[in-house]
ROVO-739503 format. One record per residue (C-alpha): x negated, z negated, y negated; chain. Coordinates in nm, 2 decimals, decimal comma, always signed. Example, Ala and Ser with C-alpha at 12.3 -4.5 7.8 and 13.67 -1.06 7.14 Angstrom:
2
R   east     up  north c
R  -1,23  -0,78  +0,45 A
R  -1,37  -0,71  +0,11 A
// end
This chain:
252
R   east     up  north c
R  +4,56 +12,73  -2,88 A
R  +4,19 +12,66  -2,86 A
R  +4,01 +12,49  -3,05 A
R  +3,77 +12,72  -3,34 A
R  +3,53 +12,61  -3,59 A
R  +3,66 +12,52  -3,94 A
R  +3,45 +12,79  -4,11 A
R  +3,55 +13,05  -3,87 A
R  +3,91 +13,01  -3,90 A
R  +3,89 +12,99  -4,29 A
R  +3,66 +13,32  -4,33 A
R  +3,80 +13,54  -4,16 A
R  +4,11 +13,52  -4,40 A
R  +3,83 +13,71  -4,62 A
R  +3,89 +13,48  -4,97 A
R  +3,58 +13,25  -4,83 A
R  +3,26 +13,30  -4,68 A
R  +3,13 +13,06  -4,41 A
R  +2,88 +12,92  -4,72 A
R  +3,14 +12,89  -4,93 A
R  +3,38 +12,67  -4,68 A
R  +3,01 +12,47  -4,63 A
R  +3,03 +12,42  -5,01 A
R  +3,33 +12,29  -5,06 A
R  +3,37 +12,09  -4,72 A
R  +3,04 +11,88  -4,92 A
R  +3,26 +11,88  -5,28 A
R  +3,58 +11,74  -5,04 A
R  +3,79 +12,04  -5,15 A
R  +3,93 +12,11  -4,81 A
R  +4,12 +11,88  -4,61 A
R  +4,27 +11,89  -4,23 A
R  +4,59 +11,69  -4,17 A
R  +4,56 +11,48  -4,46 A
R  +4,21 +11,40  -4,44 A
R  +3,92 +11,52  -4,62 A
R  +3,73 +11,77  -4,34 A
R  +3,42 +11,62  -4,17 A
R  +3,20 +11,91  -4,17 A
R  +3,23 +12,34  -4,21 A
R  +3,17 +12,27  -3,80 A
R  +3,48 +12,07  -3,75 A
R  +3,67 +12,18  -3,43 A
R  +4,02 +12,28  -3,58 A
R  +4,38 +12,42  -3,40 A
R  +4,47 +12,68  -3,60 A
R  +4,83 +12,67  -3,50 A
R  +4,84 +12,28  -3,51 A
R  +4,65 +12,15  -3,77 A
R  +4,76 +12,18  -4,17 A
R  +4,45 +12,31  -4,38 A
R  +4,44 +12,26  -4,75 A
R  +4,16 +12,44  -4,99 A
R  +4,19 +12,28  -5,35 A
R  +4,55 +12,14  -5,22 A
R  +4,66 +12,48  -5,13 A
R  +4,80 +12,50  -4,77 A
R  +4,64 +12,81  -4,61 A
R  +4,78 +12,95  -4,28 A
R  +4,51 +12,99  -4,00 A
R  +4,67 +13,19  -3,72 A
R  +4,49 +13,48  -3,60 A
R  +4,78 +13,67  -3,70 A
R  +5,04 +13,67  -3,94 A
R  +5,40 +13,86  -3,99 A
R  +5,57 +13,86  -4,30 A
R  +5,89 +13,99  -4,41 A
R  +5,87 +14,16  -4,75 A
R  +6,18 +14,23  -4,94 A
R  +6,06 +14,58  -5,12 A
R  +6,13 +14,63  -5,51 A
R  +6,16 +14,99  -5,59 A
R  +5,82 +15,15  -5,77 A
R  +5,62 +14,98  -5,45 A
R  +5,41 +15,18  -5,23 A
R  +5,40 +15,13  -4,87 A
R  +5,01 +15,10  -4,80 A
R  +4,74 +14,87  -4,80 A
R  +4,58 +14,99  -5,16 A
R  +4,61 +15,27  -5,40 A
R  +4,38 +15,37  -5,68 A
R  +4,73 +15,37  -5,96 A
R  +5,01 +15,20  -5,77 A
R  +5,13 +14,83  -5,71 A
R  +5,11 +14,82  -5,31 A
R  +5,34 +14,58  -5,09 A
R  +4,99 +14,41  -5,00 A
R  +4,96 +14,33  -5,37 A
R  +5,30 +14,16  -5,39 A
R  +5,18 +13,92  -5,10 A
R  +5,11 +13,57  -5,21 A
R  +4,74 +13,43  -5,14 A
R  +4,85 +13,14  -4,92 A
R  +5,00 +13,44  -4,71 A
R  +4,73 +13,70  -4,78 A
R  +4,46 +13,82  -4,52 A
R  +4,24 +14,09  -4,57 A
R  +4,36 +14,31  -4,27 A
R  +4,76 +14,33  -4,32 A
R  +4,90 +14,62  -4,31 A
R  +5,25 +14,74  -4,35 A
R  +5,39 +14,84  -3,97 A
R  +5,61 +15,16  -4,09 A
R  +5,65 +15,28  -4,42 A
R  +5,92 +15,27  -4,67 A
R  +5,97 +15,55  -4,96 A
R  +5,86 +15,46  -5,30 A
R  +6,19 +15,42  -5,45 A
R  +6,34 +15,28  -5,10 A
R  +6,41 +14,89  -5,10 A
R  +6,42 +14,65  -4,82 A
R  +6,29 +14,50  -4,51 A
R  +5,87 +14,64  -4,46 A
R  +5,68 +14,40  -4,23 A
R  +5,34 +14,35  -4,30 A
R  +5,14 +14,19  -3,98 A
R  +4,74 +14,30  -3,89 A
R  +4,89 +14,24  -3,54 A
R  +4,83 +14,60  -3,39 A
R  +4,92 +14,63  -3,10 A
R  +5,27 +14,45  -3,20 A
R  +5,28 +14,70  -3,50 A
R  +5,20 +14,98  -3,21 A
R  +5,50 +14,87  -3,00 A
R  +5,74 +14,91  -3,31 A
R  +5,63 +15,25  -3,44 A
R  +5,61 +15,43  -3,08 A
R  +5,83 +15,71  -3,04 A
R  +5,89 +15,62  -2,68 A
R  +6,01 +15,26  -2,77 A
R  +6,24 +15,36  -3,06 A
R  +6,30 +15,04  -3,24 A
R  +6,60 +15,10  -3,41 A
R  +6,59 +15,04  -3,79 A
R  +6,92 +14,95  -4,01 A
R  +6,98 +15,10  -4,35 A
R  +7,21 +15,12  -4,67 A
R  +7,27 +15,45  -4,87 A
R  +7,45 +15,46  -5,19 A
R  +7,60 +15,76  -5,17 A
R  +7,76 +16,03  -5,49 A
R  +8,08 +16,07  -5,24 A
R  +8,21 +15,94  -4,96 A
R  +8,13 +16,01  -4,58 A
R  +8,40 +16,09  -4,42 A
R  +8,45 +16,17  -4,02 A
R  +8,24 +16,49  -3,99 A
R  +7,97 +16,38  -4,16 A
R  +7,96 +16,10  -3,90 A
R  +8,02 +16,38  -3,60 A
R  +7,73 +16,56  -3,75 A
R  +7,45 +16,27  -3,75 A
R  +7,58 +16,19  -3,41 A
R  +7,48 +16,47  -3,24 A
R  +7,12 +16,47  -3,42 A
R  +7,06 +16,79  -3,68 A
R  +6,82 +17,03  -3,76 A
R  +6,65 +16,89  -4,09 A
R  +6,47 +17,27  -4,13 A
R  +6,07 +17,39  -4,08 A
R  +6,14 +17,32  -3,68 A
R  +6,23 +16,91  -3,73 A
R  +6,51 +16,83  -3,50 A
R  +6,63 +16,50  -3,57 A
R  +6,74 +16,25  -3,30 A
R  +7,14 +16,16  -3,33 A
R  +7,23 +15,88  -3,59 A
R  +7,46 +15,62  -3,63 A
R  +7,67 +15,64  -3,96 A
R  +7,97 +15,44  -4,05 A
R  +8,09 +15,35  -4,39 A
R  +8,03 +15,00  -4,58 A
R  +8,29 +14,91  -4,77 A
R  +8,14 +14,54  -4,84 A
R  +7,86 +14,63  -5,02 A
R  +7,83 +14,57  -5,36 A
R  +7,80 +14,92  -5,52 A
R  +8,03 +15,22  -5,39 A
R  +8,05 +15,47  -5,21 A
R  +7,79 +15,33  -4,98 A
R  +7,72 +15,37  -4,61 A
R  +7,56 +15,20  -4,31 A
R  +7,31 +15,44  -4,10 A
R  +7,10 +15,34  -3,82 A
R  +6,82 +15,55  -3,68 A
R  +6,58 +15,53  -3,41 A
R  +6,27 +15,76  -3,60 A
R  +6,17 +15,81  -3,93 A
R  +6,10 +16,14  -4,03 A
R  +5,99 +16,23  -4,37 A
R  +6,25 +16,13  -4,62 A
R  +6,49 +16,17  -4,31 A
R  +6,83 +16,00  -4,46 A
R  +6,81 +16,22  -4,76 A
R  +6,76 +16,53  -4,58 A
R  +7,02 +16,44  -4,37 A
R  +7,25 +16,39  -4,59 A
R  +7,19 +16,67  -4,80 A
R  +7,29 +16,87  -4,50 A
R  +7,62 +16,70  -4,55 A
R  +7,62 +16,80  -4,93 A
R  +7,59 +16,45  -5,03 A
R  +7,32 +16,25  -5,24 A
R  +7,16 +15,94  -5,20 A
R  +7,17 +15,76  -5,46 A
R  +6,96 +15,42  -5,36 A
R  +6,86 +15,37  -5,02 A
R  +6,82 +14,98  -4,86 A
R  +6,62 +14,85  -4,52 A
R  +6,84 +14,58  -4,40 A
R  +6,73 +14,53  -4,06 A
R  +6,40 +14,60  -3,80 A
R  +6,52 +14,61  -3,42 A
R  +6,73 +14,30  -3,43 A
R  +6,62 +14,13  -3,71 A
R  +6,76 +14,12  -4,04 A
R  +6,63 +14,14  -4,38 A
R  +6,68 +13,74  -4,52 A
R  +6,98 +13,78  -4,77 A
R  +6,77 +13,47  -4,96 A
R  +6,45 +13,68  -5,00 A
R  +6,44 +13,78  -5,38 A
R  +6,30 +14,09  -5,47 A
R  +5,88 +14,12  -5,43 A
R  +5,90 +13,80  -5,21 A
R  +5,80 +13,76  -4,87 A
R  +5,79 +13,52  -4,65 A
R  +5,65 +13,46  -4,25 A
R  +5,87 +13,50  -3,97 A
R  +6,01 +13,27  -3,74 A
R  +5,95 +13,27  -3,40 A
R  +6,24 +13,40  -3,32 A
R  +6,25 +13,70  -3,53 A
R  +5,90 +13,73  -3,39 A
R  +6,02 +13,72  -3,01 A
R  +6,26 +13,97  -3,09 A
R  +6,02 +14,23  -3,28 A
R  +5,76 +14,14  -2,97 A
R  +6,00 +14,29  -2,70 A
R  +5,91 +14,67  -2,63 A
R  +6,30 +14,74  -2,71 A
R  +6,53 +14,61  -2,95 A
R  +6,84 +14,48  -2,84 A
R  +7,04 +14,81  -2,96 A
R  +7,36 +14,61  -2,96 A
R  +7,28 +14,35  -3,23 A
R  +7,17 +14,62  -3,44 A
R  +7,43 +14,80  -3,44 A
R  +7,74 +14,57  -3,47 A
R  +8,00 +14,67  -3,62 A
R  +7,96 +15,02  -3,59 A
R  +8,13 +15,13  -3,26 A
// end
């Protein structure tokens, strides 16, 4: 990657001005590889070089993904005047001012939400004409049984002229509380799995993200902890479609 100014890289994260990186480069507060930085006009790789402000490593890339494991009582934005936000729950060695989450989960759904300020890769995800398939779990008050399944596979009429696109739905007999079911969709429609299940006169109880496109939600990720992705999650949430197959395993 080329080569940027130390100041640059460190202000646009938005927690320090360019003065303020000048400051403490003079107090030796911020070091590069181990070494206390030579000036705020230090020549830095962002994507090479290990930055530390007052010992904390701080990530420099131009842009960042993160995987956030959503608790419930979360909102899916960037800021709200009475809610806790999944931008709050990000870390500050993670934080930049310009993440956003790239889709939206329900207030009281958990799961996988990436936040990126990558748009155009957050573009490619959300289009309609790419349909990036997205994995979930739904705790259910019953059973589904083989209609159900017929009926979200041949897409239903969710009512006020939304015509959902077909579904797949299989049951999940792992998972740790029961009745639950496995559903994977390729749109998201305003509270779409509970509409469609209500057509099949069941309730969702709790509803889980497990997986975007063909990567999975990390089974280590706590609750309200998020952490970057690895190359190759981010190759495969880069490719304008998802390999369909890997996110759907299991359920032919």
């Amino acid at each position: 990657m080329e080569q940027i100014r130390l100041d640059k890289a460190i202000s646009v994260l938005g927690e320090h001005s360019r003065r303020d990186v000048k400051k403490l480069v003079s107090q030796g507060q911020i070091t590069v590889n181990g070494r206390v930085a030579r000036g705020a006009e230090e020549k830095i790789d962002p994507e090479r070089d290990e930055v530390r402000i007052c010992g904390r490593k701080v990530s420099l890339t131009p842009h960042v993904y993160l995987m956030l494991n959503k608790p419930q009582g979360v909102v899916s934005a960037t800021r709200d005047p009475s809610e806790k936000t999944v931008v709050d729950l990000v870390p500050r060695e993670l934080y930049r001012r310009d993440i956003f989450p790239a889709g939206r989960l329900d207030k009281d759904t958990t799961g996988f939400v990436l936040l990126t300020n990558d748009g155009a890769l957050a573009h490619r995800i959300l289009s309609p004409k790419n349909h990036i398939p997205k994995t979930y779990i739904a705790v259910l008050d019953r059973p589904v049984d083989q209609k159900a399944v017929e009926l979200f596979a041949a897409g239903m009429d969710l009512g006020d002229g939304e015509i959902c696109r077909p579904a797949l739905l299989a049951e999940e007999p792992s998972w740790e509380v029961q009745p639950a079911a496995r559903i994977v969709l390729r749109e998201g429609l305003y509270h779409q799995i509970k509409r469609m299940f209500a057509k099949t006169d069941r309730k969702v109880l709790a509803l889980r993200r497990i997986a975007m496109g063909g990567v999975a939600l990390d089974p280590e990720l706590a609750p309200g902890c998020c952490r970057e992705l690895t190359a190759e999650e981010r190759e495969l949430l880069t490719r304008e479609t998802a390999d369909y197959s890997t996110c759907t395993r299991g359920l032919e």
